[in-house]
VOGU-3710 file (C-alpha; in Angstrom, 3 decimals, decimal comma):
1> xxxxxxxxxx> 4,056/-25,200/33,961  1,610/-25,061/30,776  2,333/-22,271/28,645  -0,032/-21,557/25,819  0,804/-19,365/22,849  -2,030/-17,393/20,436  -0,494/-17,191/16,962  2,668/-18,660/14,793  4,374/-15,944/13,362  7,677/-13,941/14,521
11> xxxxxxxxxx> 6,690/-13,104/18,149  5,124/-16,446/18,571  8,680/-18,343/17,671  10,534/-15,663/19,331  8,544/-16,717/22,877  8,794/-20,537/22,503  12,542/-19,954/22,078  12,338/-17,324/25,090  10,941/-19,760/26,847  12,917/-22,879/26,083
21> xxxxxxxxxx> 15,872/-20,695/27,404  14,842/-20,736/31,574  12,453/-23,764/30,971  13,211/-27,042/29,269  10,359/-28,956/29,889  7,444/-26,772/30,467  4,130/-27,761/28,359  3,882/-25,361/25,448  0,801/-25,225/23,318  0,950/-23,112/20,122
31> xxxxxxxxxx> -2,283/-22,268/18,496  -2,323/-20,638/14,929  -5,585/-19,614/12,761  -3,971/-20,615/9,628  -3,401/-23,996/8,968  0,631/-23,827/8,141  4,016/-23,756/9,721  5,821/-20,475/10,532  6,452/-18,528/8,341  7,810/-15,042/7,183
41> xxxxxxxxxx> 4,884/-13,200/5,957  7,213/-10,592/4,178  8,296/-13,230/1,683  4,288/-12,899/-0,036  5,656/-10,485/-2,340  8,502/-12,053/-3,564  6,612/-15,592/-3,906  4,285/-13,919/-6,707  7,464/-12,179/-8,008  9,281/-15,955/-7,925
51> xxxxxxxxxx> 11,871/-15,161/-6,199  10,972/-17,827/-3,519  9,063/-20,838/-2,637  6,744/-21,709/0,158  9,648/-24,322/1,732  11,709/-21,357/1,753  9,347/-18,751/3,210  9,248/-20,827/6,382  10,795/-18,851/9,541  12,086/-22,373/11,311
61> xxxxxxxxxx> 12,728/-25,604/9,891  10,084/-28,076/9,409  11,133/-29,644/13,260  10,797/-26,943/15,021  7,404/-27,550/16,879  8,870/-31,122/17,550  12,442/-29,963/19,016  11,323/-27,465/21,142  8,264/-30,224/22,883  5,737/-27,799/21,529
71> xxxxxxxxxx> 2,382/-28,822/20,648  0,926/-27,219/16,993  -2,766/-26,592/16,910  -2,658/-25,423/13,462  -6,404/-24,294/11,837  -7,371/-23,285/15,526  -8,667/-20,856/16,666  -8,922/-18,807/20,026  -12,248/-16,972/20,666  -12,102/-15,673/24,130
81> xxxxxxxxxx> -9,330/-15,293/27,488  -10,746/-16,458/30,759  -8,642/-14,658/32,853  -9,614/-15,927/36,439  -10,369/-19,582/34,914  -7,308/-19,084/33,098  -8,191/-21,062/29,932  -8,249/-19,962/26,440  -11,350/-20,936/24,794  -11,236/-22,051/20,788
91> xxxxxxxxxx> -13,936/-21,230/18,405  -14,933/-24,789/18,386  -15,509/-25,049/21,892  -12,435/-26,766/23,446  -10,925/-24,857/26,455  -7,136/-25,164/27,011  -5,904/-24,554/30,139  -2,777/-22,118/31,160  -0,694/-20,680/33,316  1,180/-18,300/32,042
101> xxxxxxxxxx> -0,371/-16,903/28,513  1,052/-15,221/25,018  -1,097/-13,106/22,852  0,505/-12,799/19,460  -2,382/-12,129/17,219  -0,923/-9,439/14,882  -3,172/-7,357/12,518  -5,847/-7,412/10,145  -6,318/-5,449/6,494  -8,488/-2,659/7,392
111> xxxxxxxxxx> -10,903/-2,417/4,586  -12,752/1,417/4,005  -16,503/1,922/3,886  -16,222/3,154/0,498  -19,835/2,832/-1,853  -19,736/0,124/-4,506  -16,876/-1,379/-2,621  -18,863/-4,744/-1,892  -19,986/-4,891/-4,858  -16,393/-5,400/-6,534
121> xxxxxxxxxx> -16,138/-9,214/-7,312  -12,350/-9,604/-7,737  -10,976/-7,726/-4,744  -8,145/-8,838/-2,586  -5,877/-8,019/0,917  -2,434/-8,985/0,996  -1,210/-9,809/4,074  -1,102/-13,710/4,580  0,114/-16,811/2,527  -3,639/-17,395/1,353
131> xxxxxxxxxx> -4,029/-14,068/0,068  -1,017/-14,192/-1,948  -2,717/-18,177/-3,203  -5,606/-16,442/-4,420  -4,351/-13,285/-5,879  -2,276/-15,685/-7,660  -4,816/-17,615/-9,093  -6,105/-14,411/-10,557  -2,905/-12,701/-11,914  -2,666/-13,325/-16,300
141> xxxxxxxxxx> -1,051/-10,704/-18,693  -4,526/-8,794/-19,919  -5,225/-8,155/-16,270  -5,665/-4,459/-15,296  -4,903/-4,090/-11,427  -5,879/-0,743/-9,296  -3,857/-1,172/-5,790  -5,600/1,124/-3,568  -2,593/2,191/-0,505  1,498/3,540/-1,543
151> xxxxxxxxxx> 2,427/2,314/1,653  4,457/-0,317/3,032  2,101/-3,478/1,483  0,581/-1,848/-1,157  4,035/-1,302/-2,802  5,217/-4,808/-2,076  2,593/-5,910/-3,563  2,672/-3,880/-6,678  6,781/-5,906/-7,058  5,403/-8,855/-6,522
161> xxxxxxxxxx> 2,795/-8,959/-9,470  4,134/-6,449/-11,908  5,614/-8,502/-14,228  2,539/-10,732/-14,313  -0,300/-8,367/-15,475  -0,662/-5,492/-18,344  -1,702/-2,523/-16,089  -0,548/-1,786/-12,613  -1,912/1,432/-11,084  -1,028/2,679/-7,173
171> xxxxxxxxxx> -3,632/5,121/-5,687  -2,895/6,927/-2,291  -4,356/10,184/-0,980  -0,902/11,093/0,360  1,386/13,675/-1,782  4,218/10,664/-1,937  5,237/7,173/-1,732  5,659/5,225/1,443  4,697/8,785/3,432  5,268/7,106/6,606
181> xxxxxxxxxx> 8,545/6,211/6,348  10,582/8,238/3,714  10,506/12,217/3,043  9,710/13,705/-0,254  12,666/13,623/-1,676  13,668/10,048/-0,762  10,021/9,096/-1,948  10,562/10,717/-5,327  13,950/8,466/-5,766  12,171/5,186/-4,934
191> xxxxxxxxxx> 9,124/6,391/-7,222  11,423/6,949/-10,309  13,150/4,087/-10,036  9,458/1,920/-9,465  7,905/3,211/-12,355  10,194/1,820/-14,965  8,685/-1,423/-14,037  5,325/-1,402/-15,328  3,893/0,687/-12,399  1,779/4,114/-12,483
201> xxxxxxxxxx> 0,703/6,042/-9,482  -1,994/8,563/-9,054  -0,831/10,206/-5,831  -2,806/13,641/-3,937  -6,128/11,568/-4,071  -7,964/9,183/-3,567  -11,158/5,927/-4,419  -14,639/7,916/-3,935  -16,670/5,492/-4,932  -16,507/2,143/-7,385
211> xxxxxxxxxx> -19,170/1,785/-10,395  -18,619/-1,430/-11,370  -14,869/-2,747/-12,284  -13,741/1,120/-12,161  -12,679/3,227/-9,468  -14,019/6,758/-9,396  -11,476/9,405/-7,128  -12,164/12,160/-5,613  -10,455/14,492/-8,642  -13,554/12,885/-11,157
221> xxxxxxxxxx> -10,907/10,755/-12,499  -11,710/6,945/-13,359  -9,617/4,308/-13,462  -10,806/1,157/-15,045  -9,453/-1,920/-13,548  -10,237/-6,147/-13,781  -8,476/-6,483/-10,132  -8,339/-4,808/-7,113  -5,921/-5,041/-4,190  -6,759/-2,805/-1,122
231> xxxxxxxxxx> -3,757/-2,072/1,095  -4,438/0,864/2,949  -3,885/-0,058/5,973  -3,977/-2,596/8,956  -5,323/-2,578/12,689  -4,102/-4,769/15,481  -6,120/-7,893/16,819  -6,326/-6,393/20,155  -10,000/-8,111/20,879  -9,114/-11,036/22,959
241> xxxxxxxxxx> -6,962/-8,711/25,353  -10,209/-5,993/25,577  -12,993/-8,326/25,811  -10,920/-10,140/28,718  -10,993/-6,671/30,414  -6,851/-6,106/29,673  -5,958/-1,984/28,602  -5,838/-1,839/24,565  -5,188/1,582/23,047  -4,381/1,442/19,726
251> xxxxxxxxxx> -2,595/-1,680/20,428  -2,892/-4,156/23,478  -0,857/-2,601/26,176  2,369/-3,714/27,669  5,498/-2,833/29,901  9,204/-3,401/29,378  8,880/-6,845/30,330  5,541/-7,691/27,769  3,143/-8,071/30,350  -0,164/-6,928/29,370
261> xxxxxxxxxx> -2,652/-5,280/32,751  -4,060/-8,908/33,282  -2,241/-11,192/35,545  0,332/-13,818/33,461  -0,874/-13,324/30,608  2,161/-11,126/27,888  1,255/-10,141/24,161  3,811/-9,534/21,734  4,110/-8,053/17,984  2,001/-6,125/15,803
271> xxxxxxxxxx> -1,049/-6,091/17,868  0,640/-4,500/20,765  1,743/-0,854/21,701  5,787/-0,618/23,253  7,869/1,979/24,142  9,703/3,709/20,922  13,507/3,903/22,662  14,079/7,040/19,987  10,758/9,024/21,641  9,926/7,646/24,512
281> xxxxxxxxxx> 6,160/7,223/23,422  4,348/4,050/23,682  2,776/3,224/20,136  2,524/0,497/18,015  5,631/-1,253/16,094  4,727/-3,445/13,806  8,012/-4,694/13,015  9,309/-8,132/12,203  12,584/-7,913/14,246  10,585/-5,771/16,766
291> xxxxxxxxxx> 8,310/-8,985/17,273  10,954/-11,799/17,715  12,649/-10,163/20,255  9,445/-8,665/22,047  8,436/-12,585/22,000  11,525/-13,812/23,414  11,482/-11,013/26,209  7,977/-12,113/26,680  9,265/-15,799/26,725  11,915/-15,657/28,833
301> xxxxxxxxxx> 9,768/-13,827/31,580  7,325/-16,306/31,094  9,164/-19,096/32,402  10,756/-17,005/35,813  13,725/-15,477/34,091  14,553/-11,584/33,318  14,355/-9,677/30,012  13,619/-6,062/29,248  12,198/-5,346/25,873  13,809/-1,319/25,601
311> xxxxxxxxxx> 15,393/-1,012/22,765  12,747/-0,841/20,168  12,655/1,313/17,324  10,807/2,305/14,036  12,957/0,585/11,412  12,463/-0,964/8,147  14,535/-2,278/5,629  12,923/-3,013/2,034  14,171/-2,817/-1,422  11,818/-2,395/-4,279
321> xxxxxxxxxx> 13,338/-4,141/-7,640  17,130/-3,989/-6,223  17,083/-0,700/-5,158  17,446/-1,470/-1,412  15,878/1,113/1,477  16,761/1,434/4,540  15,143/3,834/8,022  14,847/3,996/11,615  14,370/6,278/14,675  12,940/9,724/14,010
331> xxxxxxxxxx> 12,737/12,748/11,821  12,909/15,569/13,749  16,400/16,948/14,507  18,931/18,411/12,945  19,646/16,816/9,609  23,250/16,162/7,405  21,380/15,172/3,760  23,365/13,674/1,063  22,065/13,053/-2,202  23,174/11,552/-6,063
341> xxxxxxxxxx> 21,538/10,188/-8,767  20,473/6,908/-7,355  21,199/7,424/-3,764  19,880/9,239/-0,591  21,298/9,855/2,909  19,429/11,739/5,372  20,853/11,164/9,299  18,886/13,107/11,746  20,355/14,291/14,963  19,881/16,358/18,263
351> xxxxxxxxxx> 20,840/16,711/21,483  24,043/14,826/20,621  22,311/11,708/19,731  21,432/10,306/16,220  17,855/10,500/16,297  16,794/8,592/12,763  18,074/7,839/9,142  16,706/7,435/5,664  18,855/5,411/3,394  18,066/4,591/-0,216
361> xxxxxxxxxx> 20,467/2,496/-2,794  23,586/2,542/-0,716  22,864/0,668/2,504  26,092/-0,808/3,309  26,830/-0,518/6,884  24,055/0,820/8,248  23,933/-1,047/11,354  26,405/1,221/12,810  23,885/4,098/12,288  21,114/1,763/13,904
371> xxxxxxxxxx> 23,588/0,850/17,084  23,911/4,784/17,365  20,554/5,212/17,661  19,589/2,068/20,148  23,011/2,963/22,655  22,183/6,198/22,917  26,015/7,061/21,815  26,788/10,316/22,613  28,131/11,583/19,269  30,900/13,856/20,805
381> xxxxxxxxxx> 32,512/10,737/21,701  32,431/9,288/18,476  34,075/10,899/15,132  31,083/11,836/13,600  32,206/13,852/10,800  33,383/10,783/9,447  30,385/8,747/10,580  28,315/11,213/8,377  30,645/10,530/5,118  31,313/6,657/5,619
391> xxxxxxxxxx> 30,168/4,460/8,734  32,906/2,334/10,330  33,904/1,401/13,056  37,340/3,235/12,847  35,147/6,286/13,752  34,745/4,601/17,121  36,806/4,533/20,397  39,129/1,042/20,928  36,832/0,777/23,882  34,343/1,252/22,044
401> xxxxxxxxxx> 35,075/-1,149/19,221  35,784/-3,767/21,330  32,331/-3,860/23,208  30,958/-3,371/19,504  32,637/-6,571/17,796  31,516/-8,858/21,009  34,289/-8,298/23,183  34,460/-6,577/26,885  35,219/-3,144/27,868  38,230/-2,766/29,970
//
């Protein structure tokens, strides 16, 4: 059997080691566009802030390719799926043959059509090891840095270079930080406690045009700036699954088991579209965790065994200068809100199920609220009063508590 995996990140590992579970010896063939080992792209940020190293951002140790009888293509590649030839063909020309096929391919920076935008010399994404290299290379204290995005990378971003520059300013049209994943009032929190660290935002609008080094919004403001980060988004690599004649919506599309509509070949990770377990809906996830094990379902299935991938859910867990956020599932529900000075709690519930959570500054535990939400617990059987107040597991069952902590249920 020849397997043959497109891209080296999270989903990528998680299928070799899928594999390697039903198939110890099949041929697998790991191609990756950028010329390096695995590694955890959410460390960027906190390689600029020095809070790591590049030895320590990888995702497996430096054997990994070696123990598992993989063969690395690194700097390759793939420009095109053959899907009745079933080969993968590089961008250099060489054709690699398969029979059962990953696409991992993730996403790509989207970059606006906004005027004067190509004409900005010192402009940067920030979504790969070599972005973070050159941003790097560009960072000194008289800098004056306009991130254009509030979300997700944008903000990362912004704690990874603060402390490196004079002026640090955040632009997003939306009304709040990080609108996709935390309400107003959890946004306002996180914002506080950002901007004691060198770090302004201009929220409710957003980059018209750019005259030169300066950003002109749409409220006539202009903000001056000597570097300019856009992060206002991303859009799945779904091209090589399309062009082959495979269903892409937003993302490439899959089933339970990661099988795209083209026969044996799976995709995996940010450039695909699963089923949310919370909603039901098929949409994209773009999750680390979400990708390792959507890999390793895709894995294991590659090589004859049996994996569903069902449990997905929107989840993230950041921190931004030690204040540490936490969310999952969905918003709409019935909520129990807590707030204090430097902390948040917002669990969101209906028909007897948790549906979602916000959590900001104290995270402890929170994997019980996360099981809720992925079991499905029904919380009459659970005492979720107490849940609310303090997660543990003494709110549980002993049946249930057992099954929890690894055991059996009797």
């Amino acid at each position: 059997m020849q397997y043959v995996i497109i891209g080296n990140s999270a989903a990528g590992v998680g299928c070799v080691e899928g594999i390697r579970q039903a198939d110890k010896t099949g041929k697998i063939t790991v191609l990756s566009s950028e010329p390096y080992h695995t590694y955890s792209r959410p460390l960027i940020s906190y390689l600029l802030y020095g809070k790591t190293d590049e030895e320590k951002m990888k995702y497996r140790r430096a054997s990994f390719y070696e123990d598992n009888g993989c063969e690395f293509l690194p700097g390759r590649t793939a420009a095109a799926i053959d899907p009745k030839g079933k080969t993968v063909r590089l961008t250099d020309g060489t054709e690699i043959p398969y029979d059962r096929l990953m696409v991992a391919t993730g996403s790509r920076p989207f970059v606006p059509p906004i005027p004067g935008l190509d004409r900005v010399s010192s402009q940067f994404t920030f979504m790969s090891l070599d972005d973070a290299r050159a941003l790097e290379k560009e960072l000194s204290p008289d800098k004056r840095v306009l991130i254009m995005g509030a979300g997700l990378i944008g903000l990362k971003c912004a704690e990874g270079i603060a402390a490196k520059v004079g002026e640090l300013t955040v632009v997003d049209l939306a009304p709040h930080i990080l609108p996709s994943i935390l309400d107003p009032d959890a946004a306002a929190l996180v914002q506080k406690h950002i901007e004691g660290h060198n770090i302004r935002f201009i929220l409710s609008d957003s980059v018209k045009e750019f005259s030169g080094n300066a950003a002109v919004l749409a409220s006539g403001k202009t903000v001056p700036f000597d570097i300019l980060i856009v992060a206002v988004g991303v859009r799945p690599n779904t091209a090589l699954i399309s062009d082959a004649g495979g269903a892409v919506n937003r993302g490439i599309v899959t089933d339970d088991a990661c099988r795209t509509t083209l026969p044996d070949i799976f995709a995996a990770g940010d450039c695909t579209e699963s089923r949310d377990a919370v909603s039901g809906e098929h949409r994209v996830l773009a999750l680390l965790p979400n990708a390792y094990m959507q890999g390793e379902c895709a894995g294991i299935n590659m090589a004859g065994g049996t994996a569903v991938y069902d449990k997905a859910i929107a989840m993230n867990a950041i921190g931004f200068f030690g204040l540490h956020v936490l969310t999952a599932g969905s918003y709409q529900g019935e909520d129990y809100i807590s707030a204090g000075e430097e902390t948040y709690k917002r669990l969101i519930s209906s028909d007897n199920r948790l549906r979602g959570f916000i959590l900001v500054g104290d995270v402890a535990r929170a994997g019980i609220y996360t099981n809720l939400i992925k079991n499905k617990t029904a919380l009459s059987s659970i005492d979720y009063d107490l849940i609310k107040e303090r997660p543990q597991l003494l709110a549980f069952s002993r049946k249930e508590r057992k099954i929890m902590l690894g055991g059996a249920a009797e």
